[in-house]
N, C-alpha and C positions, 0 to 999 in steps of 0.2 A: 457476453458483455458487449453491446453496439452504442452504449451511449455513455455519459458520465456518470446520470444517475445509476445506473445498472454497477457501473465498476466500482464506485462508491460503498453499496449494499453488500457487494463481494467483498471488497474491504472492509468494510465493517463487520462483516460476517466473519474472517478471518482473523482479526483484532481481537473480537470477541472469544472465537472460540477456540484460536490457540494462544492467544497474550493475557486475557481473563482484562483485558479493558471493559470499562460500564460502555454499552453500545452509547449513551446519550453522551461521553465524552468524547465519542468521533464525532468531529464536525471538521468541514474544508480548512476549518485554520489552526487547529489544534498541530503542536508542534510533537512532531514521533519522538522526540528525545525528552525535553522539557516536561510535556505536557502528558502524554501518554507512557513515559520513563523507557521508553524501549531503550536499547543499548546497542552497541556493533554487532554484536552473536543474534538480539531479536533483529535485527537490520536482513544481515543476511539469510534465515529461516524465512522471512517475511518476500524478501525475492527467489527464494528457491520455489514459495506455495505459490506466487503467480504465477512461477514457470510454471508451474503443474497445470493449475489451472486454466493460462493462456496457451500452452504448447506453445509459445516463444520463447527464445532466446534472450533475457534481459542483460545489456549491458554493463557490469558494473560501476562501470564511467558515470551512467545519466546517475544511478543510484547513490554517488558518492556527493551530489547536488541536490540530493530528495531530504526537507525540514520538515512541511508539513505532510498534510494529509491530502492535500491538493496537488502538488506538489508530485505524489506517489499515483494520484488520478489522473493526472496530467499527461506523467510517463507512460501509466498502464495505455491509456487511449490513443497515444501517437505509436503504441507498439504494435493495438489490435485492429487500429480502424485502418493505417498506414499500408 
C-alpha cells in the first residue's frame, strides 16, 4: 500500500470480505458506524487486519478518532508512508 488509492482497495477488500459490506457502500465518506453498522468488537478486528497487513503497530488512540472511511485511510497512510 504506497498511495491512498491502494489503501483504499485494501479497505475495501477487507470490509468486504470480512464485514460482508456491499463493496459500492465503501466510499471516503461513508461513516463505519452509521453507515456501514460496524460496532466496537468490528472496530477492533478491523485494526488487528491492518496490523497484519501493514506489519505496523496501530495506535489505539488515532483509532478512537476514526468515523469515516477516510478517516481509517488517512490513518493507514501517515502509518505506512511516515
Amino acid at each position: 500500500m504506497k498511495n491512498r488509492e491502494q489503501i483504499l482497495e485494501t479497505l475495501t477488500k477487507i470490509l468486504v470480505d470480512e464485514f460482508e459490506i456491499e463493496a459500492n457502500n465503501v466510499t471516503l465518506n461513508a461513516s463505519l458506524y452509521d453507515e456501514l453498522d460496524l460496532d466496537s468488537i468490528d472496530a477492533v478486528d478491523l485494526v488487528i487486519k491492518l496490523q497484519q497487513i501493514t506489519g505496523k503497530k496501530i495506535n489505539p488512540d488515532t483509532f478512537k478518532s476514526v468515523r469515516t472511511v477516510d478517516d481509517v485511510v488517512s490513518a493507514i497512510e501517515a502509518l505506512v508512508i511516515a
